[in-house]
C-alpha positions as CSV (number, residue, x, y, z in Angstrom):
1,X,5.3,23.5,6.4
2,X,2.0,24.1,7.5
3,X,2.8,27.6,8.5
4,X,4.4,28.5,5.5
5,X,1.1,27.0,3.6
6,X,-0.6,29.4,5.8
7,X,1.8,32.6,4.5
8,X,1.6,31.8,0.6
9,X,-2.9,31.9,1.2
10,X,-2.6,34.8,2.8
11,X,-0.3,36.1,0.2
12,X,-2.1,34.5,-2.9
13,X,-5.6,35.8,-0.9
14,X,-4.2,39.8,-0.8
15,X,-2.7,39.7,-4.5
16,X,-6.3,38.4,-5.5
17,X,-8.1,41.3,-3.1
18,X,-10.4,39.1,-1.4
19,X,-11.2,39.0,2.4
20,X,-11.0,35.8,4.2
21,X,-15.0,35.9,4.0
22,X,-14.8,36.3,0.0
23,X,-12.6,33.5,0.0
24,X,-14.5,31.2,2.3
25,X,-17.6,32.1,-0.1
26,X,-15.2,30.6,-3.5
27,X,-14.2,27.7,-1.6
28,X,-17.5,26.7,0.3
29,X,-16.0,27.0,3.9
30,X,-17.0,29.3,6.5
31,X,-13.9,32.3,7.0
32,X,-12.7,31.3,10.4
33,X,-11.7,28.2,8.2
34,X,-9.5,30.8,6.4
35,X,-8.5,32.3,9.1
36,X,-7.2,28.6,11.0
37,X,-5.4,28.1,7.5
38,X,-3.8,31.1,7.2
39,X,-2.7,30.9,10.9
40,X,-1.8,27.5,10.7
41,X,-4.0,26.6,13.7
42,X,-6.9,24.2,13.8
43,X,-6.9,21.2,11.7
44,X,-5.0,21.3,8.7
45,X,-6.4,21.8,5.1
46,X,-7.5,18.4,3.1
47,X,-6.0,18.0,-0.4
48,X,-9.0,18.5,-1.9
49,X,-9.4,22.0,-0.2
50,X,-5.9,22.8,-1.1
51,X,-6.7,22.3,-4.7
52,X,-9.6,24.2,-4.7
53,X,-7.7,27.3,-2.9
54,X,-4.8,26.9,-5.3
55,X,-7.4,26.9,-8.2
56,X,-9.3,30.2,-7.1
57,X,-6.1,31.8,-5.9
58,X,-4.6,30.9,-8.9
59,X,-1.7,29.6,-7.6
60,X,-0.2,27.7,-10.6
61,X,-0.1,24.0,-8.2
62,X,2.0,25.9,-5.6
63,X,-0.8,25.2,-2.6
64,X,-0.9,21.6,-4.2
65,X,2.8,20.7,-4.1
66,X,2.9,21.8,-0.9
67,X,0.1,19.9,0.9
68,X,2.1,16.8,0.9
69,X,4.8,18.2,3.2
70,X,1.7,19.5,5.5
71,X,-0.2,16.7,5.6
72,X,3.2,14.8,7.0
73,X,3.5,16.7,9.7
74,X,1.0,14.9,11.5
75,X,3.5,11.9,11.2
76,X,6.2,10.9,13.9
77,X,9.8,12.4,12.9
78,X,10.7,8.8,12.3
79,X,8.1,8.5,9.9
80,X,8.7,11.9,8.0
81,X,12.1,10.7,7.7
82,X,11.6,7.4,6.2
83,X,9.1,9.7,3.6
84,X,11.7,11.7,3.0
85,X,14.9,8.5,2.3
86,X,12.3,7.0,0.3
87,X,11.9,10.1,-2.5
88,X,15.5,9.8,-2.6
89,X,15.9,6.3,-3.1
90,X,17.7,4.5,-6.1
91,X,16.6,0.8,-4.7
92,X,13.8,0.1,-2.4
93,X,13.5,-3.7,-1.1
94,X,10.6,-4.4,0.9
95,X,9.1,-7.8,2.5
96,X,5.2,-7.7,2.6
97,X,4.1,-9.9,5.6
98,X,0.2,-9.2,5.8
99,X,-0.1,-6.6,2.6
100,X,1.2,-5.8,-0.7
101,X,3.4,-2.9,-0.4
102,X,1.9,0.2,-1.1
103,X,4.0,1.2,-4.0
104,X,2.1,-1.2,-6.2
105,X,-1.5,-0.9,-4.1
106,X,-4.2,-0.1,-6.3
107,X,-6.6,2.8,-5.6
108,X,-9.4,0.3,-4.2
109,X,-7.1,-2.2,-2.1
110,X,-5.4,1.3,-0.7
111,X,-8.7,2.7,0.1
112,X,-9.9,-0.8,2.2
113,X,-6.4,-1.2,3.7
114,X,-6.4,2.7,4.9
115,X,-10.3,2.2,6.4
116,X,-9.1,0.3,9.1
117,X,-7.5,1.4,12.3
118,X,-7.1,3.2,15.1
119,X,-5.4,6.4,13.4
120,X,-8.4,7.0,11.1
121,X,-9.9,10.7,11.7
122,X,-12.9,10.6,9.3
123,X,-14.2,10.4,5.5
124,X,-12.4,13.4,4.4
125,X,-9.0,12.1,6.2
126,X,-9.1,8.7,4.6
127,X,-9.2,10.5,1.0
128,X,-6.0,12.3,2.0
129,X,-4.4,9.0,3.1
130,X,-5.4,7.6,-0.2
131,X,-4.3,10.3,-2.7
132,X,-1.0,10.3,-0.4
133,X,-0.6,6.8,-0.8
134,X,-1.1,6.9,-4.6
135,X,0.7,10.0,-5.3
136,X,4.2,8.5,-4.0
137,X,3.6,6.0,-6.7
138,X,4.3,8.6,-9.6
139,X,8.0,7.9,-8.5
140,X,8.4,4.4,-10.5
141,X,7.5,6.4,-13.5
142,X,9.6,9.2,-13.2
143,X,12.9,9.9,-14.5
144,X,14.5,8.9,-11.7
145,X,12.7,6.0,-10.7
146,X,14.0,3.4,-8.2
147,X,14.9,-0.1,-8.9
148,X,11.9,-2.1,-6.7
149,X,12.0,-6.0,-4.9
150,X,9.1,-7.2,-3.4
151,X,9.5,-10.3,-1.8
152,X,5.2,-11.1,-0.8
153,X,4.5,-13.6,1.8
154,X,2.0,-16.5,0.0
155,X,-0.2,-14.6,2.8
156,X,-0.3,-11.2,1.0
157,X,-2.2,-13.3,-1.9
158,X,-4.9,-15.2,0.2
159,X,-6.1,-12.3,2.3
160,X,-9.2,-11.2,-0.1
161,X,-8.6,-7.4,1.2
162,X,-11.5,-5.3,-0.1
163,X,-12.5,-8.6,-1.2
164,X,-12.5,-10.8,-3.8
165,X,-13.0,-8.6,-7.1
166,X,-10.4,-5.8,-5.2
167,X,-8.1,-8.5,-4.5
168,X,-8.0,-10.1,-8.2
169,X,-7.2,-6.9,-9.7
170,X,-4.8,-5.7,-6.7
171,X,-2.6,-9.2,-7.8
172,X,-3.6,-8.4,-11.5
173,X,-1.7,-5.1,-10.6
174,X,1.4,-6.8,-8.7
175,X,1.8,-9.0,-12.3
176,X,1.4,-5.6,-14.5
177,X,4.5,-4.0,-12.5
178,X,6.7,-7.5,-12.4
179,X,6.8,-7.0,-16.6
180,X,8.6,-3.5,-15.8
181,X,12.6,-4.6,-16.2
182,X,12.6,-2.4,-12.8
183,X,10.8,-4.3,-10.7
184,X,11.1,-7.9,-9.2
185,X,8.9,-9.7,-7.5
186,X,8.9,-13.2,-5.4
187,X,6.4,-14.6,-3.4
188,X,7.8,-16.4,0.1
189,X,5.5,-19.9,0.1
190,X,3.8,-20.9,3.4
191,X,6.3,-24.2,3.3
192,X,9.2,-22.0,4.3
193,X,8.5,-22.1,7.9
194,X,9.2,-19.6,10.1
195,X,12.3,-16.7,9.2
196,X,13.7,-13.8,10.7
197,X,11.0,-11.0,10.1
198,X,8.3,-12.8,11.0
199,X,6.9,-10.1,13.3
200,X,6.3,-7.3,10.6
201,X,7.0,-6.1,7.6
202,X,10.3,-4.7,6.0
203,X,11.6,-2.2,3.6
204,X,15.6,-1.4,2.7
205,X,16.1,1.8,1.2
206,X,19.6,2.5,-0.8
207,X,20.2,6.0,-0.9
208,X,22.2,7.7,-3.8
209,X,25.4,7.9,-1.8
210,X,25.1,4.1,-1.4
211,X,24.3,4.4,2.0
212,X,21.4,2.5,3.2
213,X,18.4,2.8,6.4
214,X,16.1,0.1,7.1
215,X,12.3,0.6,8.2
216,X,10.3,-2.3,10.1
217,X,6.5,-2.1,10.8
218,X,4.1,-3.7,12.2
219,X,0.3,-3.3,12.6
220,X,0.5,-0.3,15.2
221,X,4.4,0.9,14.8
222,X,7.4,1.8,12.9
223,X,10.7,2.1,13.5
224,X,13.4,3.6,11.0
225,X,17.4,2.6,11.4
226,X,19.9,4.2,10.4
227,X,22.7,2.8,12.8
228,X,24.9,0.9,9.8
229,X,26.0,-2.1,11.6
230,X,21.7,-2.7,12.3
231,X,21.2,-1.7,9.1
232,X,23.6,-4.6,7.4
233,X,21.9,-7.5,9.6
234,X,18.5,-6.4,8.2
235,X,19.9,-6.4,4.9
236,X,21.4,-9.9,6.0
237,X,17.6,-10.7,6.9
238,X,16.3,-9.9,3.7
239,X,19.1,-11.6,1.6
240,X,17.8,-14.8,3.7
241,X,14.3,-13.8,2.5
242,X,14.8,-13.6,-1.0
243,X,17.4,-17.1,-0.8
244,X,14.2,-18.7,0.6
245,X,11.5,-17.5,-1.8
246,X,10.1,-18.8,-5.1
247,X,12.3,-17.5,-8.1
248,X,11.0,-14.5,-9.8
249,X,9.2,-16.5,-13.1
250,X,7.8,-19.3,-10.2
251,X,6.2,-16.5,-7.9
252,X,4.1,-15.2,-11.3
253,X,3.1,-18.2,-12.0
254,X,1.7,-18.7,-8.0
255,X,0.3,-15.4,-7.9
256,X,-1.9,-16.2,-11.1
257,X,-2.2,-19.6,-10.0
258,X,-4.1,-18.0,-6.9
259,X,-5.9,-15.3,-9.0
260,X,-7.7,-18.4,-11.1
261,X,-8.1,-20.3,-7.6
262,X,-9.3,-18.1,-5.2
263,X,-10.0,-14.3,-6.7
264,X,-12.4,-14.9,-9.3
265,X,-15.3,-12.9,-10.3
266,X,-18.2,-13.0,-7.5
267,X,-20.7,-14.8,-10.1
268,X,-18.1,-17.4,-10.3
269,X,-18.6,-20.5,-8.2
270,X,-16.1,-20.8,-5.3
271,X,-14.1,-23.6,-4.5
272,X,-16.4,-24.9,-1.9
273,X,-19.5,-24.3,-3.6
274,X,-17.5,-26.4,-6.8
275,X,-16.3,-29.1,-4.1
276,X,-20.1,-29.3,-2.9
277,X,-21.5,-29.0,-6.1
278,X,-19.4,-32.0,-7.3
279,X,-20.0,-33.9,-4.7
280,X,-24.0,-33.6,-4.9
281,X,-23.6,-34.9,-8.3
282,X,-21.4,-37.9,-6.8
283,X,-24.1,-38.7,-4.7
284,X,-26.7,-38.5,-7.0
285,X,-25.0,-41.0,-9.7
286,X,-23.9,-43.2,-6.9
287,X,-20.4,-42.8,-7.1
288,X,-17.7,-42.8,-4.7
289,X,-18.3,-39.3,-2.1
290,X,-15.0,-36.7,-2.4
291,X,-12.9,-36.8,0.0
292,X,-13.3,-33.4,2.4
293,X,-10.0,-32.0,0.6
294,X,-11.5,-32.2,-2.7
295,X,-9.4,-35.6,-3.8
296,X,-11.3,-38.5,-5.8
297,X,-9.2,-41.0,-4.4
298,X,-11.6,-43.7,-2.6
299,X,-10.9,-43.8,1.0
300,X,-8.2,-46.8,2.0
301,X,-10.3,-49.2,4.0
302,X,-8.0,-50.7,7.2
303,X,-6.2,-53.3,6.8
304,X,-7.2,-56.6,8.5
């Protein structure tokens, strides 16, 4: 992909009779830049230079539409693949164990969550990671959008990614998509105990012929299966997931429930500043102290 990228510049470039200099010049690179792209050696070209070479070159969004396909090609064939069952999809399942899935990330929690590790090349590559991320989200408002199920670990909504004011409108997000008739979300509650995908996250993705693969992650790999009979005990996994979680209308009501308890606005008073506060006051009026978990029940004395 990157090599045909390469061909249509260098055709686009000769149709508008510029040298590689020229174009360099109109694009604010130097021409052995050209000259890498056009070769397809050297680093590959960032969306935002792709846009700016299809807008000189005039190339109608050609350059643009194809810089996704490019920019995968720095991804394992296993991940490419799982890019590619996933356009296809007509119902995606996933389990978020650590994150909300990036399907319904916003631009700010996808930016914090793609700042971090040991893959990250620079400024210019986290912006393609980010417009990546978001542009694959423009398939649950196309015409032939995919039905979604999220199933979040009670984890996903106490991890202040970004932090706090990027967390309360990421979950202010997850509510948004819930009210689509397409998507379903549950939240798995920290009282569940220990279950079968415990190690990573999940995603099931049903393919229009009713086939099915499944993709597992973790923090620093991936693995995509296709083999059917592994395939059906992750979907038995994930059945076992969803059995366990809180019922659709139940996980809303949690994931506001922790929106108004922990992801407020930062010139709100926390909980431990409201526990402290309260208890200063206690003091003060000589009441009874609060317990260290917040209660006002008085402490039981011992029984004689």
């Amino acid at each position: 992909m990157a090599a045909l990228f390469g061909s249509r510049v260098r055709r686009l470039r000769t149709a508008a009779g510029l040298t590689q200099a020229e174009l360099g010049a109109k694009t604010h690179v130097v021409a052995s830049r050209i000259t890498q792209i056009e070769r397809c050696s050297g680093a590959k070209p960032t969306l935002e230079l792709a846009r700016v070479l299809d807008e000189v070159l005039g190339g109608d969004g050609l350059l643009v539409d194809l810089w996704p396909y490019v920019y995968r090609e720095a991804f394992p064939d296993w991940s490419r693949a799982f890019m590619a069952h996933s356009e296809r999809a007509v119902f995606i399942r996933e389990y978020g164990a650590h994150l909300v899935p990036g399907l319904l990330q916003t631009e700010d929690y996808a930016r914090a969550v793609l700042s971090v590790g040991l893959s990250l090349q620079g400024e210019d590559h986290l912006e393609e990671r980010v417009s990546a991320r978001l542009g694959r989200q423009e398939r649950l408002t196309s015409s032939d959008r995919p039905a979604l199920w999220v199933v979040l670990d009670e984890a996903v909504l106490r991890r202040p990614v970004g932090g706090w004011a990027v967390m309360r409108a990421q979950l202010a997000r997850v509510l948004d998509a819930a009210s689509d008739r397409h998507i379903t979300v549950q939240v798995l509650p920290f009282e569940q105990g220990e279950h079968d995908v415990m190690g990573g996250s999940l995603t099931i993705l049903e393919l229009p012929d009713g086939s099915e693969v499944a993709y597992t992650e973790g923090a620093h790999y991936g693995q995509l299966v296709e083999e059917p009979a592994e395939v059906e005990r992750f979907r038995l996994f994930y059945d076992r997931l969803r059995a366990a979680a809180l019922p659709p209308l139940m996980s809303l009501d949690m994931i506001r429930s922790v929106m108004e308890g922990n992801h407020r606005d930062a010139n709100t008073p926390s909980r431990t500043e409201r526990r402290r506060l309260a208890q200063e006051q206690s003091q003060q009026s000589g009441g009874r102290q609060l317990r260290r978990g917040g209660n006002r029940n008085p402490r039981h004395r011992p029984r004689p």
